[in-house]
mmCIF file of the N, C-alpha and C atoms, coordinates in Angstrom:
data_MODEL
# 
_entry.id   MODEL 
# 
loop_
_atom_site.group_PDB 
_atom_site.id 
_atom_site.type_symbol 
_atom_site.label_atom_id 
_atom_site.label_alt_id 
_atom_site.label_comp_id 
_atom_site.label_asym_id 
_atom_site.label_entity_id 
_atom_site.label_seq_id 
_atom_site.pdbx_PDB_ins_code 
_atom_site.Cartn_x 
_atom_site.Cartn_y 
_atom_site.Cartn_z 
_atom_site.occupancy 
_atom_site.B_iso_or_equiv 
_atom_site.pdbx_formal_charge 
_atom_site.auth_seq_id 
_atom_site.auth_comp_id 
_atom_site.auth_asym_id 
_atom_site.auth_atom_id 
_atom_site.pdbx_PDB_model_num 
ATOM 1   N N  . UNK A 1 1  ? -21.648 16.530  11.674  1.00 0.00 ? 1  UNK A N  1 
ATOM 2   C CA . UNK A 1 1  ? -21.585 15.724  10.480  1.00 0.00 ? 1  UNK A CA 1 
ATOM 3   C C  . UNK A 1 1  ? -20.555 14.623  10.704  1.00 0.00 ? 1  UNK A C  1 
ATOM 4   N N  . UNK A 1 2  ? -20.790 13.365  10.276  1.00 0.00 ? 2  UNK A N  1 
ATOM 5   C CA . UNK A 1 2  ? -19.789 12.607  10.105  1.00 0.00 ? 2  UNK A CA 1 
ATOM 6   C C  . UNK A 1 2  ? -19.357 12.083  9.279   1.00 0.00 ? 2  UNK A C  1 
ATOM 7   N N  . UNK A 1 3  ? -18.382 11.524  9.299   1.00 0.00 ? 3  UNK A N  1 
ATOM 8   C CA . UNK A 1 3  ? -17.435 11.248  8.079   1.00 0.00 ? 3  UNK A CA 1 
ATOM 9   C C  . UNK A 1 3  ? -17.228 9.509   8.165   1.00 0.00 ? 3  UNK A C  1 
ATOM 10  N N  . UNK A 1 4  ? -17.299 8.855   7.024   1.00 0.00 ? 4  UNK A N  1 
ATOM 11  C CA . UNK A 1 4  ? -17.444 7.347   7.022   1.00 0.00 ? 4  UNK A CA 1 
ATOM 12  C C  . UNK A 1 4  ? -16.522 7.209   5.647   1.00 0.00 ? 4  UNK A C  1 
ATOM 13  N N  . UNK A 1 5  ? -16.319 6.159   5.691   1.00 0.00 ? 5  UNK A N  1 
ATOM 14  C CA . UNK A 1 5  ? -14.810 5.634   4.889   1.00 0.00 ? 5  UNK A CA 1 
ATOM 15  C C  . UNK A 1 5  ? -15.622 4.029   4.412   1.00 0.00 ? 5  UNK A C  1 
ATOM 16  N N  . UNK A 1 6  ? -16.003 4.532   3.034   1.00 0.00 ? 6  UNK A N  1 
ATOM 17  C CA . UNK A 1 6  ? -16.643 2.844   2.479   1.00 0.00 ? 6  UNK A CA 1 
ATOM 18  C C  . UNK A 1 6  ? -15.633 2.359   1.274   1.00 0.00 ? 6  UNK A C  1 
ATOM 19  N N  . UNK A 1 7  ? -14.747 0.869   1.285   1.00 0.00 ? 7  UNK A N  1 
ATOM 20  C CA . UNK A 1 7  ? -14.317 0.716   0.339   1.00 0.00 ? 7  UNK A CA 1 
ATOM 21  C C  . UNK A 1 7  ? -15.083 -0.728  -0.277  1.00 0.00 ? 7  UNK A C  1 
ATOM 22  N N  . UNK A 1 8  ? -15.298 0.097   -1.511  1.00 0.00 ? 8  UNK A N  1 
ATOM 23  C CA . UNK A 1 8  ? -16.194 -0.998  -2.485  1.00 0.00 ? 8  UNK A CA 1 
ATOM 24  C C  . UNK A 1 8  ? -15.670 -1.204  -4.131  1.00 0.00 ? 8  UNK A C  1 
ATOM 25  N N  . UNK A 1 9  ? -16.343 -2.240  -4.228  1.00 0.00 ? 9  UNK A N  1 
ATOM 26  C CA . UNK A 1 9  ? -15.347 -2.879  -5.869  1.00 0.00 ? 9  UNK A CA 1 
ATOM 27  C C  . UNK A 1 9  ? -16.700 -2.148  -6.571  1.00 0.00 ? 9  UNK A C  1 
ATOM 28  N N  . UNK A 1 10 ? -16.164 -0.971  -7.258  1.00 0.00 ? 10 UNK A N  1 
ATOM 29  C CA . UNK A 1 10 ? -16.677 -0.366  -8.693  1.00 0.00 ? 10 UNK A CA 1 
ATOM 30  C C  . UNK A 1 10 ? -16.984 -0.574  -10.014 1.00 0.00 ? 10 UNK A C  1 
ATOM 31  N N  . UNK A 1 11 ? -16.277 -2.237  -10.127 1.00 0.00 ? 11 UNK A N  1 
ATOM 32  C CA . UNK A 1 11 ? -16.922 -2.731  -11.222 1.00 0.00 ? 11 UNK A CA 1 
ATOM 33  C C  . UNK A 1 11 ? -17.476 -3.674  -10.869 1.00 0.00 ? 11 UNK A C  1 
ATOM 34  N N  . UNK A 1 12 ? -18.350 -3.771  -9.899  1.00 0.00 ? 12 UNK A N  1 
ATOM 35  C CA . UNK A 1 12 ? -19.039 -4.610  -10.183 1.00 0.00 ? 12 UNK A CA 1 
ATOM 36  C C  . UNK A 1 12 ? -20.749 -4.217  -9.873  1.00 0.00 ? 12 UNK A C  1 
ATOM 37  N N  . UNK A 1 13 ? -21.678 -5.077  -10.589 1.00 0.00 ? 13 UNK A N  1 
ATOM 38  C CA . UNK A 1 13 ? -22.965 -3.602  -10.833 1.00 0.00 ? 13 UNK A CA 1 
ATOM 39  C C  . UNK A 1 13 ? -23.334 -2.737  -9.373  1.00 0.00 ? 13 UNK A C  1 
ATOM 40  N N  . UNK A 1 14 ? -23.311 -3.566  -8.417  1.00 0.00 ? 14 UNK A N  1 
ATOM 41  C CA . UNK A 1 14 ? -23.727 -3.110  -6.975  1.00 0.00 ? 14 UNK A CA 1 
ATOM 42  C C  . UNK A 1 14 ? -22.798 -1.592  -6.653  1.00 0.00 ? 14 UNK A C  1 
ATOM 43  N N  . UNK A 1 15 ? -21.832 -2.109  -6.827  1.00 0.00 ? 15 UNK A N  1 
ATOM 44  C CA . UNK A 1 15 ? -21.045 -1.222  -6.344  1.00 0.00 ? 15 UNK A CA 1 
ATOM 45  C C  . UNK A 1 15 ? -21.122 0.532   -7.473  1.00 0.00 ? 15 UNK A C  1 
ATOM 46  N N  . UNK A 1 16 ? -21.378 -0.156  -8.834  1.00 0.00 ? 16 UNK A N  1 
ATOM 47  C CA . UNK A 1 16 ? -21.834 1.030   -9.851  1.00 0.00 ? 16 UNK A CA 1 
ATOM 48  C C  . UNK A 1 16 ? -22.761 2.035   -9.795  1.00 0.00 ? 16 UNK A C  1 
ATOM 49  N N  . UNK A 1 17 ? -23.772 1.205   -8.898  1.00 0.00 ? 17 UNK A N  1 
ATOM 50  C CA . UNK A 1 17 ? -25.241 1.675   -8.567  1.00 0.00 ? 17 UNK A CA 1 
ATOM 51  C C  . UNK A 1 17 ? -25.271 2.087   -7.294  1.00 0.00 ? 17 UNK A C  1 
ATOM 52  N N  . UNK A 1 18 ? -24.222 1.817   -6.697  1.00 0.00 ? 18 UNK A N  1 
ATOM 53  C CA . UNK A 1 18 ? -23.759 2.788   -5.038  1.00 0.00 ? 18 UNK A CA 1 
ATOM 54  C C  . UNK A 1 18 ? -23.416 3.672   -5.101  1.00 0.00 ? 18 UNK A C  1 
ATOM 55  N N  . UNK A 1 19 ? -22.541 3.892   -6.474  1.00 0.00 ? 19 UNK A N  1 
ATOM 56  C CA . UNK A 1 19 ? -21.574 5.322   -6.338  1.00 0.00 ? 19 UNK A CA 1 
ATOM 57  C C  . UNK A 1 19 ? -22.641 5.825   -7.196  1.00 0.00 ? 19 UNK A C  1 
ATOM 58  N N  . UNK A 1 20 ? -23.362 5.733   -8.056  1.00 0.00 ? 20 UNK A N  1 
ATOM 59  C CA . UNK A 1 20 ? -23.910 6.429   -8.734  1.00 0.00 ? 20 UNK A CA 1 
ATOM 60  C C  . UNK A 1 20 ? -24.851 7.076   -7.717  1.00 0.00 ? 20 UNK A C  1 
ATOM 61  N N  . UNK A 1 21 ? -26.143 6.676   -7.119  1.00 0.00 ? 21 UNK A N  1 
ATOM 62  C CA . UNK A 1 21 ? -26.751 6.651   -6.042  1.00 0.00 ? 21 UNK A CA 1 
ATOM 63  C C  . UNK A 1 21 ? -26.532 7.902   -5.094  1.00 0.00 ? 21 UNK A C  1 
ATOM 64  N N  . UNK A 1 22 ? -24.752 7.686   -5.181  1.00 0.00 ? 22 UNK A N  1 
ATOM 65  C CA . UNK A 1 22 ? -24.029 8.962   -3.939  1.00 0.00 ? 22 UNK A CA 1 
ATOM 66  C C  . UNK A 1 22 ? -24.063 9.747   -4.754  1.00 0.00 ? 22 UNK A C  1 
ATOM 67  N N  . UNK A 1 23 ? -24.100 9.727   -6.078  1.00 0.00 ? 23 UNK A N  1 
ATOM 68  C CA . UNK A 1 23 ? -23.449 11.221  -6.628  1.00 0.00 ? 23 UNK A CA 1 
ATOM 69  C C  . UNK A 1 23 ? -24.735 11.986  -7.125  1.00 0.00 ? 23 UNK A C  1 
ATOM 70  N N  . UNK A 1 24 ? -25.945 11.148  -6.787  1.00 0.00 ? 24 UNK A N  1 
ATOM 71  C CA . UNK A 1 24 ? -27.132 11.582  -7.338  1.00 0.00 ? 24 UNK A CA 1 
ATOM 72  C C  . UNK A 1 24 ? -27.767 12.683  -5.914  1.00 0.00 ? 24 UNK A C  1 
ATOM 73  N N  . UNK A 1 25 ? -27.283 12.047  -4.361  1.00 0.00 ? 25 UNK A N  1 
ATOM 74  C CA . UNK A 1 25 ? -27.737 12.684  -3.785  1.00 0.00 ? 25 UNK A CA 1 
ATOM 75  C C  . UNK A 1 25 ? -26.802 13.826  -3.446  1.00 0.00 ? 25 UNK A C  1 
ATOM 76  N N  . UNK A 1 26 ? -25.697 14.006  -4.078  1.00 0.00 ? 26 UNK A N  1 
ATOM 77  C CA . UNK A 1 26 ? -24.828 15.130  -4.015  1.00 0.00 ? 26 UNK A CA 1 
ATOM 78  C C  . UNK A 1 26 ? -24.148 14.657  -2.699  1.00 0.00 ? 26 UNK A C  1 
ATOM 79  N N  . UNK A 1 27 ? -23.809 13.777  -2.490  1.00 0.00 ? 27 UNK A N  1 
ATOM 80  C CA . UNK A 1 27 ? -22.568 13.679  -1.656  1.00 0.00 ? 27 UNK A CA 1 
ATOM 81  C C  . UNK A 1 27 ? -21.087 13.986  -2.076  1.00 0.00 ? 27 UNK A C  1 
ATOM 82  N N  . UNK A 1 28 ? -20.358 14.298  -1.620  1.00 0.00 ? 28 UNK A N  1 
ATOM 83  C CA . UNK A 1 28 ? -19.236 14.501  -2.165  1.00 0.00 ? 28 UNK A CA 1 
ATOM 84  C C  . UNK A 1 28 ? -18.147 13.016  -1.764  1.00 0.00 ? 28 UNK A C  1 
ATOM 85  N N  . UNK A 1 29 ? -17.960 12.651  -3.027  1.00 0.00 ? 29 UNK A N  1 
ATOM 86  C CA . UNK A 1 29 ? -17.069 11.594  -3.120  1.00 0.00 ? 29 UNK A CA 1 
ATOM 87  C C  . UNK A 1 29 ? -16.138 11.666  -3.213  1.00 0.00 ? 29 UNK A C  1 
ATOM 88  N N  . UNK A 1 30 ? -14.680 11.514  -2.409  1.00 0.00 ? 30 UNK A N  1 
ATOM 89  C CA . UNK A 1 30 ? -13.005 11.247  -2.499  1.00 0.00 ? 30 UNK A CA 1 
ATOM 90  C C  . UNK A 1 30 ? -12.840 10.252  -2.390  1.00 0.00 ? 30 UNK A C  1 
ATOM 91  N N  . UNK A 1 31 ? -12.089 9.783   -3.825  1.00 0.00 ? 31 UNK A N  1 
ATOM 92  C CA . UNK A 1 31 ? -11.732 8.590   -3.833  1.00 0.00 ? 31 UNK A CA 1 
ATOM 93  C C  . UNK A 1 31 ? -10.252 8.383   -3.775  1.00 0.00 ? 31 UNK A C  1 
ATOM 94  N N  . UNK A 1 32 ? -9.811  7.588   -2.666  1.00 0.00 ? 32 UNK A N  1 
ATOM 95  C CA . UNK A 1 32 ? -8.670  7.521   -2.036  1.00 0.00 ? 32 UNK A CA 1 
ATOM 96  C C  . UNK A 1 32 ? -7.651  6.369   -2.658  1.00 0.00 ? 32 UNK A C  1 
ATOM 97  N N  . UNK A 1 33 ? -6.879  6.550   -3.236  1.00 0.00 ? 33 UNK A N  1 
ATOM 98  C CA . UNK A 1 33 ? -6.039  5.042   -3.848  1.00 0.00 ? 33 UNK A CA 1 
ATOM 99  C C  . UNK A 1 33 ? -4.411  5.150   -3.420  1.00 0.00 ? 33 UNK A C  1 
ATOM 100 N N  . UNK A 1 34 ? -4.189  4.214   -2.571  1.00 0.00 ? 34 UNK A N  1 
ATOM 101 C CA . UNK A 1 34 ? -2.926  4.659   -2.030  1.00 0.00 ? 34 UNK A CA 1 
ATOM 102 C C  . UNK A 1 34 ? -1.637  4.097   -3.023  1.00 0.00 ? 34 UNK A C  1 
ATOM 103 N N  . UNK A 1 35 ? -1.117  5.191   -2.907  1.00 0.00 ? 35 UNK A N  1 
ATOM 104 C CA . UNK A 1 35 ? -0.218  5.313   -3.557  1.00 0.00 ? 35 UNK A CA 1 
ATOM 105 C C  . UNK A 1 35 ? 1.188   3.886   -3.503  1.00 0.00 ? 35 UNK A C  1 
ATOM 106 N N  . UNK A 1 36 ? 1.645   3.545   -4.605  1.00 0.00 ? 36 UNK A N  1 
ATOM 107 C CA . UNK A 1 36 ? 2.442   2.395   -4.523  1.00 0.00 ? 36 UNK A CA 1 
ATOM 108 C C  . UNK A 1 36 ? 4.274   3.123   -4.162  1.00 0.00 ? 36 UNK A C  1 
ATOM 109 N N  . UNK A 1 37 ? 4.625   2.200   -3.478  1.00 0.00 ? 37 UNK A N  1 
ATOM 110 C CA . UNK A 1 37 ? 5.962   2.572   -2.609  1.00 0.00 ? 37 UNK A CA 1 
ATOM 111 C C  . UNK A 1 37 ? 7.143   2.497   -3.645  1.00 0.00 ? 37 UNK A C  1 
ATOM 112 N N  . UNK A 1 38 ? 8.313   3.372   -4.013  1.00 0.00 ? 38 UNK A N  1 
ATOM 113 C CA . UNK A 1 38 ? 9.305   3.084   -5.076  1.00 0.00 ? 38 UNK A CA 1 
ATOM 114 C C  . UNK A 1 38 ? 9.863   2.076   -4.241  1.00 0.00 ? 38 UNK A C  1 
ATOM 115 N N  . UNK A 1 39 ? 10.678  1.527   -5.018  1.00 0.00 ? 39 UNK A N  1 
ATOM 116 C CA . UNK A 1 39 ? 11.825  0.356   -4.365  1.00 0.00 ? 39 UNK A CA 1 
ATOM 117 C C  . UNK A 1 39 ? 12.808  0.971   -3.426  1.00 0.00 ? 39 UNK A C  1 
ATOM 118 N N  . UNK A 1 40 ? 12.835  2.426   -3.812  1.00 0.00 ? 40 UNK A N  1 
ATOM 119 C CA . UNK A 1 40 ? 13.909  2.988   -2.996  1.00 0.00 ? 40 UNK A CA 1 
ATOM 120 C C  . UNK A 1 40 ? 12.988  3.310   -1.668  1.00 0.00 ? 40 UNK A C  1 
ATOM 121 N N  . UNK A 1 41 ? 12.227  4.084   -1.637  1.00 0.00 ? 41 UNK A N  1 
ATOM 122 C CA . UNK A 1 41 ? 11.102  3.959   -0.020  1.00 0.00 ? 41 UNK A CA 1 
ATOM 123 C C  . UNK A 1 41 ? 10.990  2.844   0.571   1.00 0.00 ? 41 UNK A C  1 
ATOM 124 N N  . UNK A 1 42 ? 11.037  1.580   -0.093  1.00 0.00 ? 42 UNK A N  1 
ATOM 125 C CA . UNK A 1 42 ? 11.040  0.451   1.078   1.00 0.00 ? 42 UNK A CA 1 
ATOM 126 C C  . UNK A 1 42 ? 12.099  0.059   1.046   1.00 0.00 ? 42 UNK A C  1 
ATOM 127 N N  . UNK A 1 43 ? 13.619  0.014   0.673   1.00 0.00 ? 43 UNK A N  1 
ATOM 128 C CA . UNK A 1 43 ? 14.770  -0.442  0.974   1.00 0.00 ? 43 UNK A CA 1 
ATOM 129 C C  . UNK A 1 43 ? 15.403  0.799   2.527   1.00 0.00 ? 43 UNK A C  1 
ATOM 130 N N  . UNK A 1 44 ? 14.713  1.576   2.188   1.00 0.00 ? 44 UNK A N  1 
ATOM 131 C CA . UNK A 1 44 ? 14.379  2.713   3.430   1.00 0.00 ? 44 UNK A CA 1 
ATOM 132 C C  . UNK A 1 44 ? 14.018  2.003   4.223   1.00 0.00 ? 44 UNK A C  1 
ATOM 133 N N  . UNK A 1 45 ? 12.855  1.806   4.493   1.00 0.00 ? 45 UNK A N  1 
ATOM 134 C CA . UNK A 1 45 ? 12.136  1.404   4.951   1.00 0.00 ? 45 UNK A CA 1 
ATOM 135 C C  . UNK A 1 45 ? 12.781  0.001   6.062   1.00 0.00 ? 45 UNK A C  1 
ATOM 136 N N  . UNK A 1 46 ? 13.363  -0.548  5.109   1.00 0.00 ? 46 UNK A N  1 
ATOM 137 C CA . UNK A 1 46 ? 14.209  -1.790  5.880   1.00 0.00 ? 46 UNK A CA 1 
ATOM 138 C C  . UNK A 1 46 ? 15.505  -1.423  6.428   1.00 0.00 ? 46 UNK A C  1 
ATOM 139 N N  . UNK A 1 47 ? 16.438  -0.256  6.289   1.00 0.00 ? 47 UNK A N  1 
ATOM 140 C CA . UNK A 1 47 ? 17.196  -0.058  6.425   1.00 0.00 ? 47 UNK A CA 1 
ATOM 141 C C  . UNK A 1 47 ? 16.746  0.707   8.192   1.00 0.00 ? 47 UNK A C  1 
ATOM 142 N N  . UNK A 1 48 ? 15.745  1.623   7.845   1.00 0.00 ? 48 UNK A N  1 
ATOM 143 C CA . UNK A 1 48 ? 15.706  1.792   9.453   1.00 0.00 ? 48 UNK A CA 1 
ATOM 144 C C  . UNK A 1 48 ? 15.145  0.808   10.471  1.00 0.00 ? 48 UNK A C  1 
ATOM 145 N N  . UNK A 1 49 ? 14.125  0.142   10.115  1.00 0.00 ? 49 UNK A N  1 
ATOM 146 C CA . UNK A 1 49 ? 13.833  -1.334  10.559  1.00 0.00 ? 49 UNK A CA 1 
ATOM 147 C C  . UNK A 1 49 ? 14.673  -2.408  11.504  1.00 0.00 ? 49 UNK A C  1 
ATOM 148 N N  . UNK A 1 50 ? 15.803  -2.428  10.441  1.00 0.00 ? 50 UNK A N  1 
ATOM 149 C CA . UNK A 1 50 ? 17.239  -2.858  11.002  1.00 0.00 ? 50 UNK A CA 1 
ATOM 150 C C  . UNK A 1 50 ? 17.050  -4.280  10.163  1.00 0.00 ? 50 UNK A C  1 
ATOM 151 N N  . UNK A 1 51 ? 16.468  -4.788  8.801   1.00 0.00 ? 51 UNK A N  1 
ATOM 152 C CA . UNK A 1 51 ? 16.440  -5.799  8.439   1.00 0.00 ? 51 UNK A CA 1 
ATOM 153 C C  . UNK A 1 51 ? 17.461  -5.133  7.381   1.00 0.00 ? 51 UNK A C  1 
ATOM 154 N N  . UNK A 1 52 ? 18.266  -4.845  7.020   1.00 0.00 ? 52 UNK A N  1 
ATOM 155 C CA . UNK A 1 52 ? 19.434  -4.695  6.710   1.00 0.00 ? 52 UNK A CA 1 
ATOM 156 C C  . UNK A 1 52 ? 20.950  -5.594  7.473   1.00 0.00 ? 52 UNK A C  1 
ATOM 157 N N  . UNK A 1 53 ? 21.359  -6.275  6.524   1.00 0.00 ? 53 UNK A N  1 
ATOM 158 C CA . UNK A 1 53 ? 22.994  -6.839  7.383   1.00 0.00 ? 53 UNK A CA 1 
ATOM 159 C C  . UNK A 1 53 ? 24.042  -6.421  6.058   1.00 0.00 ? 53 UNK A C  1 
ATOM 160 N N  . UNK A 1 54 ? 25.112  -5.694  6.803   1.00 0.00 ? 54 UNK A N  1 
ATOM 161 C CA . UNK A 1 54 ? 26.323  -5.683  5.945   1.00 0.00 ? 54 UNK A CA 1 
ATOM 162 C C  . UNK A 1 54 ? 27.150  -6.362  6.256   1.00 0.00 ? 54 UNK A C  1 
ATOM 163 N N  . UNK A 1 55 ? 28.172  -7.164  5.242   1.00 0.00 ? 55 UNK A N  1 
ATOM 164 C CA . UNK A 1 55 ? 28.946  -7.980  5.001   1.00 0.00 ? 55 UNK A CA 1 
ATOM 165 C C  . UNK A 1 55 ? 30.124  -7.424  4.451   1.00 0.00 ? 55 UNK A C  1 
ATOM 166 N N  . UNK A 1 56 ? 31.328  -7.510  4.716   1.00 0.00 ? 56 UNK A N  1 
ATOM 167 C CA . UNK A 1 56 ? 32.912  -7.723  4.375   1.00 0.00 ? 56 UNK A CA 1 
ATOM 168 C C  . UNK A 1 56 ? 32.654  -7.982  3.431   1.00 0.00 ? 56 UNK A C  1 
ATOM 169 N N  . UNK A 1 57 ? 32.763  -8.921  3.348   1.00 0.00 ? 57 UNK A N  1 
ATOM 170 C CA . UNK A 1 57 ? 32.767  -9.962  1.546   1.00 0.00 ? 57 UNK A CA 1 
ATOM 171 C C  . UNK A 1 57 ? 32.017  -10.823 1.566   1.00 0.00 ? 57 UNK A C  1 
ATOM 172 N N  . UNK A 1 58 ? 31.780  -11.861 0.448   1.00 0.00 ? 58 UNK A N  1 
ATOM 173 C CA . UNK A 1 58 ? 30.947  -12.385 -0.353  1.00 0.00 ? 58 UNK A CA 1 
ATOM 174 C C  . UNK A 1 58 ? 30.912  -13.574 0.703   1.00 0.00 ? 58 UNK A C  1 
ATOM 175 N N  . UNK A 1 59 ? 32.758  -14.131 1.147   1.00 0.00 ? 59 UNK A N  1 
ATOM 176 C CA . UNK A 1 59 ? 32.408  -15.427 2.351   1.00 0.00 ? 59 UNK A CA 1 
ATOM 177 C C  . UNK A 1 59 ? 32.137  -15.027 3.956   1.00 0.00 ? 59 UNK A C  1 
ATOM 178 N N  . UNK A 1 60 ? 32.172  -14.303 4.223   1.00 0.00 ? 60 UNK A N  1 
ATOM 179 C CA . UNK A 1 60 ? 31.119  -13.814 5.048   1.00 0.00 ? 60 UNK A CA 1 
ATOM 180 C C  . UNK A 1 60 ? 30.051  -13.999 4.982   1.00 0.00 ? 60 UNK A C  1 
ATOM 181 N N  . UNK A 1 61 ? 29.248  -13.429 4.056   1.00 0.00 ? 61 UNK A N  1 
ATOM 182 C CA . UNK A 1 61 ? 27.891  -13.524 3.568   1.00 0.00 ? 61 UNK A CA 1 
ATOM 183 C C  . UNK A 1 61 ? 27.547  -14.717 3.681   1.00 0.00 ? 61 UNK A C  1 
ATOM 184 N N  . UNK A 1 62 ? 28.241  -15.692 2.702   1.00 0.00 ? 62 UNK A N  1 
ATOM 185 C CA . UNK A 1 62 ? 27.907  -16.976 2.352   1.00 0.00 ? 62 UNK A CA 1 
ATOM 186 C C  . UNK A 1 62 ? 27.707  -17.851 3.781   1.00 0.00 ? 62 UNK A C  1 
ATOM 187 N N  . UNK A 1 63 ? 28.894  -17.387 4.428   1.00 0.00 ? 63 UNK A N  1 
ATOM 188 C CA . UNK A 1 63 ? 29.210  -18.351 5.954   1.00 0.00 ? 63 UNK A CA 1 
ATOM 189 C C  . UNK A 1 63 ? 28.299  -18.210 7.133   1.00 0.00 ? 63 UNK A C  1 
ATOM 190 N N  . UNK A 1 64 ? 27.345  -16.521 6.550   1.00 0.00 ? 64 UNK A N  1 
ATOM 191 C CA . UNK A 1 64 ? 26.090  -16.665 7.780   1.00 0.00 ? 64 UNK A CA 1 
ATOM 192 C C  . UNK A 1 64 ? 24.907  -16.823 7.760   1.00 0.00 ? 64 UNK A C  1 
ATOM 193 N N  . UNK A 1 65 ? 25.374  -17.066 6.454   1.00 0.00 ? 65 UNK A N  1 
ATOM 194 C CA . UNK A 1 65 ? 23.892  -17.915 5.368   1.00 0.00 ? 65 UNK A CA 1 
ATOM 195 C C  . UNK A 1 65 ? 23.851  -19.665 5.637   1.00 0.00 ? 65 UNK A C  1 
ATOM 196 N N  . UNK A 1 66 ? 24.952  -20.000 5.994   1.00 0.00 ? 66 UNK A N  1 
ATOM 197 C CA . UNK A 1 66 ? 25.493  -21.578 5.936   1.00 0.00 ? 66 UNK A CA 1 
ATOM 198 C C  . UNK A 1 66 ? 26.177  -21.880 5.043   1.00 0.00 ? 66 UNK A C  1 
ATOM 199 N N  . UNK A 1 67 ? 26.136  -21.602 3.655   1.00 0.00 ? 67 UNK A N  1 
ATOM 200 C CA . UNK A 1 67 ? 25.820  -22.141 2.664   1.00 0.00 ? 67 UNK A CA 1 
ATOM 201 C C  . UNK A 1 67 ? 27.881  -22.542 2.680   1.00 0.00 ? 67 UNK A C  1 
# 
């Protein structure tokens, strides 16, 4: 058996009449919606990355910014 991965827009009629279609021939449908990242998982995320810079103070900061 194989396994296939279709992503389609559900509101719109085609796509209504696809899923309906699947569920008529008894396929089994999982519908997959990935999950959205907290702010804290991607400040993670950057921190191991290495797009993280720490700064002394504020003119530091400012001075490797240019500004």
């Amino acid at each position: 058996m194989a396994t296939y991965t279709i992503t389609l827009n559900e509101r719109s009629a085609s796509g209504k009449a696809f899923v309906s279609y699947l569920k008529e021939l008894g396929v089994l449908i999982q519908k997959i919606t990935p999950k959205a990242k907290s702010s804290y998982q991607r400040s993670q995320e950057d921190k191991q990355a290495g797009r993280i810079e720490k700064f002394s103070s504020s003119e530091e900061m400012f001075n490797s910014l240019g500004i």
